[in-house]
N, C-alpha and C positions, 0 to 999 in steps of 0.2 A: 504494500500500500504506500503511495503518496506521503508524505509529511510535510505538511506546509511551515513556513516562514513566517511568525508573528512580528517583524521588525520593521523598523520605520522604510519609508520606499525611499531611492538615492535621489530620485529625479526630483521630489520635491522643495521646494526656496524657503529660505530661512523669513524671517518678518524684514528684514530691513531690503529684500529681493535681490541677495546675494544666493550663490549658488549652494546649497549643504555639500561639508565633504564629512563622510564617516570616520571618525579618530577610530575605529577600530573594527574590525570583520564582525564576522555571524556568529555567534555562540551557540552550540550545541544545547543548551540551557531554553535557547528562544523558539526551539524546532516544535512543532505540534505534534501530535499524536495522531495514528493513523483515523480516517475516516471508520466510524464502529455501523454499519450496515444492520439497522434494526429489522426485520422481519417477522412476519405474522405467520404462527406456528401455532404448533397444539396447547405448545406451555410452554411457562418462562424461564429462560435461561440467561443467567448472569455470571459476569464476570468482575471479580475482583482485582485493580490494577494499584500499582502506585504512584503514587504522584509524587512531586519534586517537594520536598522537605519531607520527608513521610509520611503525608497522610494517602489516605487509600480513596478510591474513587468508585462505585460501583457502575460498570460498563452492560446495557439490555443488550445482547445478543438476539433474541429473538426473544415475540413477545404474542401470547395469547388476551392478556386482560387491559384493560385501561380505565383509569378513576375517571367516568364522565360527570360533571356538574350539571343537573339539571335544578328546576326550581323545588325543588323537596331537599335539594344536597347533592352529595355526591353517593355516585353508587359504581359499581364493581361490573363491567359487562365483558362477556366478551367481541374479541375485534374479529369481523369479516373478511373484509382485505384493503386497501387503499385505494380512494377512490381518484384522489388528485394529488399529486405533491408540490409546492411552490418552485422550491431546488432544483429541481432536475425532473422533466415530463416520462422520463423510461422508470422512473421509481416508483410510479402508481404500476405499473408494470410487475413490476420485480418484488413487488409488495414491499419495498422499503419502507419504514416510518420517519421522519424528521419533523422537527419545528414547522407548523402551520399546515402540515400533512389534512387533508379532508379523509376521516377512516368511517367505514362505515362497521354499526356497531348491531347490537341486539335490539337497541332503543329507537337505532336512526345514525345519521351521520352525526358528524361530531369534529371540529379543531382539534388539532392537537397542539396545547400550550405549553408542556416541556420542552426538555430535549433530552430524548429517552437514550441516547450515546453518553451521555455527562451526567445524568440523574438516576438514571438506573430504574426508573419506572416512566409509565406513560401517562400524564393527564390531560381530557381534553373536554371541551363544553359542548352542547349539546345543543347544534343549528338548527335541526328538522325532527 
């Protein structure tokens, strides 16, 4: 997988519309983590990673349920498959989940407001 660059970009000018130059390279410290490909499966499976100072982060691998919020609260459904994704149009496809993902649920469609690669669960509210 991919690991992207969280660093400032080189091309852009400082306030006074001088050019920036980098006093120093890319640090292995600044690199991201690879993309965590959420998927809609029978049950949930997680992943335990670590993160930079030691704390731990849990990673959804694939995921059967999501906490929808409807007007009564939230409740516990499970997911169908993806019906749109914002990110990338082949992940409604591949049943990927991401942030703003449209999934279609047991209740109805439904937002997804996490980000089930970083949070380790799914939450989303409840459109239709």
């Amino acid at each position: 997988m991919v690991e992207s660059f969280h660093g400032r970009g080189r091309t852009k000018r400082g306030g006074a519309g001088g050019k920036r130059k980098p006093n120093r390279g890319k640090h292995l410290s600044e690199l991201g983590g690879p993309f965590t490909a959420t998927k809609v499966a029978e049950e949930d499976v997680r992943k335990n990673v670590r993160t930079k100072g030691g704390e731990r982060k849990t990673k959804l691998k694939k995921a059967a349920f999501a906490n929808v919020l409807t007007k009564e609260g939230f409740k516990k459904v499970r997911i169908k498959r993806v019906i749109e994704s914002p990110d990338n149009r082949h992940y409604a496809r591949m049943n990927v989940i991401t942030l703003g993902s449209i999934i279609e649920t047991e209740m109805g469609k439904a937002r997804v407001t996490s980000r089930p690669g970083q949070a380790g669960v799914i939450n989303a509210i409840l459109i239709s």
